[in-house]
N, C-alpha and C positions, 0 to 999 in steps of 0.2 A: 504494500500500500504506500502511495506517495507521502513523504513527509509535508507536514504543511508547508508553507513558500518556498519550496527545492522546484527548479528551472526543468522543464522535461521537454523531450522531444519525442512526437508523434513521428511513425515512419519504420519501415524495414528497411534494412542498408545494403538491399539490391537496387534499388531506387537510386541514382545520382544525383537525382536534388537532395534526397536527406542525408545521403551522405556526405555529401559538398559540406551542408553547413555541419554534422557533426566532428568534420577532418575541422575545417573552422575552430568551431569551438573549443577542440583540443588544444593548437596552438595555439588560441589566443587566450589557455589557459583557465576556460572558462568553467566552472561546474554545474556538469547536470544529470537529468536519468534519461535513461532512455525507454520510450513507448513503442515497442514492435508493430503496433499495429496492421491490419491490414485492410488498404480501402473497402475491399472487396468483403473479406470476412468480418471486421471489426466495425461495420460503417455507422452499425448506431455507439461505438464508445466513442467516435471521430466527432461527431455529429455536433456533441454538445461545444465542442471546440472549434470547428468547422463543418458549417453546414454547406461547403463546397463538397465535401468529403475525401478530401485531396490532402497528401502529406507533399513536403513537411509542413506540418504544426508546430511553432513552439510556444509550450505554456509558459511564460514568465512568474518568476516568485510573486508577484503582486495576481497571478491569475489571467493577467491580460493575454490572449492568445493572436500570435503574430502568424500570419498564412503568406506561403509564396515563398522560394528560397532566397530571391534578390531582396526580398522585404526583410525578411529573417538577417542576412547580411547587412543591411543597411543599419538595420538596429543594433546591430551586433559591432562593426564598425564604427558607431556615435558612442557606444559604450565604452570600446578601448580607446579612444583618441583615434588624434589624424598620425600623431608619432607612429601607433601601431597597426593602423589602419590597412589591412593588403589589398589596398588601393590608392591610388592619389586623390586627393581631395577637391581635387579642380581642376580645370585646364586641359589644353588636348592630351597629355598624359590621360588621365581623367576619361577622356576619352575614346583613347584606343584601347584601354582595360575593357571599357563596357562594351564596345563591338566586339572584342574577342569574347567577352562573356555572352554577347548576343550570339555570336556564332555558337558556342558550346552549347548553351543549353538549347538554341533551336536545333541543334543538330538531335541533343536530346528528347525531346519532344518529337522528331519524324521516327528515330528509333523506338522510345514508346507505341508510339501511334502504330508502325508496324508489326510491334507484337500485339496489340489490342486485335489489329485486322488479322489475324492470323490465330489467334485463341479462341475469338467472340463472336467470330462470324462464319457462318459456315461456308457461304460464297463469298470469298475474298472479290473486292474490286480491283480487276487489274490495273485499270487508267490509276486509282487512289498507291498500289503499292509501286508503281514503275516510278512514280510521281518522290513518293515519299523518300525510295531509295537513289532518286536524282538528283534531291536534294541532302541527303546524306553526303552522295559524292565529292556534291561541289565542293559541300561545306570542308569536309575532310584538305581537300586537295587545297584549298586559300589555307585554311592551319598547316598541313605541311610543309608548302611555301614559304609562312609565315617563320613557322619555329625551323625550319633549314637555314633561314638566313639572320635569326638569333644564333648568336655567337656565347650567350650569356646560359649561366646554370637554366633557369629559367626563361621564359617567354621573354622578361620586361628584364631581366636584372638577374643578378647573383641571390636575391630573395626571393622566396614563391608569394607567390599571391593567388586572388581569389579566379583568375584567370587561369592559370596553371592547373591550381586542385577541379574547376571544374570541367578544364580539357582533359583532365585525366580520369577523373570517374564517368564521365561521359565514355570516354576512348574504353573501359572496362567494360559496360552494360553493353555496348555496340557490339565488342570484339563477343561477347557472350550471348546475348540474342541474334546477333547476324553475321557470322562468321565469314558467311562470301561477302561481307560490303566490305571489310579491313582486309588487306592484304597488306602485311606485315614490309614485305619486299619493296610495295609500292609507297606504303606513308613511315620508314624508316625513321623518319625524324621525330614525328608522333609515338613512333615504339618507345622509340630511346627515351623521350618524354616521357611518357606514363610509367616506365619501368624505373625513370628515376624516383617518380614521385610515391608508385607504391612500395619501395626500398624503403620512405619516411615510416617509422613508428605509428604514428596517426593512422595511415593509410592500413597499415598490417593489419593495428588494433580493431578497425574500423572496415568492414568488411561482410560482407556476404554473397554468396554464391546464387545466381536468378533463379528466381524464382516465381515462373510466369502463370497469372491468375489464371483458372482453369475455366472453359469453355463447355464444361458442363451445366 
């Protein structure tokens, strides 16, 4: 049973959005519990915290429950300062964080979206998965681009940030729901990326193997 005002987070950490913000919260040293949740099985415990029925969720010590993982971040970000913020705080810096973060999770989202069309529906839409996995590709191919011609540990710099941890748990879910869209040979640099990043502690700790909602 949750202690009164302890931080938790709604979500199974096959998901990339919750686990983005739980890799987060670790290094930004934050405590909390964790809620396994599951959209699909769990939707009335989700319900009274988000009636989107959508993780992550986080309950904050005062109760206040924060939805969306960029929201989650943001709050979570005003929390530690702009000192430790893995983001900049303005400017086109600022900027090219959050298109990379655009890219990441919409890439995350057409991969979702793909395993939904593929568990929930008995007649797959062709035009919706040709669609889905074209934009997977694209996305892919500008981030490998991208992080080929970073010379740095990371995306931005010698520090990871909140661009990094979500190319990389994205680059996890993808290579494990959709095996023929990564071709390891082909986005090398994205490999080496993600392999750095789940080498971190956080990432190890923080982990779960898919676990796709059943179409029963």
């Amino acid at each position: 049973m949750t202690k009164e005002g302890t931080m938790f987070l709604i979500g199974q950490y096959d998901s990339p959005f919750v686990r983005r913000v739980a890799i987060a919260l670790r290094l930004y040293g934050i405590a909390f519990e964790h809620r396994p949740w599951s959209t699909f099985g769990d939707a009335a415990k989700i319900a009274p915290y988000n009636p989107l029925l959508r993780v992550p969720t986080l309950v904050l010590d005062d109760g206040e429950a924060l939805i969306d993982s960029t929201t989650i971040l943001d709050h979570l970000d005003e929390h530690v300062g702009p000192g430790r913020a893995m983001i900049p705080e303005s400017g086109p810096q600022r900027r090219r964080h959050l298109r990379s973060l655009a890219l990441a999770t919409g890439l995350g989202d057409k991969a979702v979206s793909l395993i939904y069309e593929r568990v929930l529906r008995k007649e797959q839409s062709k035009i919706w998965v040709e669609r889905c996995a074209a934009q997977i590709s694209g996305v892919l191919a500008v981030l490998e681009q991208e992080r080929a011609a970073a010379k740095t540990s990371y995306l931005f710099g010698d520090h990871i940030a909140h661009a990094d941890i979500a190319i990389a748990c994205v680059l996890r879910f993808t290579r494990e729901a959709h095996p023929n869209l990564f071709d390891t040979s082909r986005y090398g640099a994205l490999a080496a990326h993600a392999d750095r990043c789940e080498a971190l502690p956080p990432f190890k700790e923080i982990v779960q193997p898919l676990a796709p909602p059943s179409g029963d």
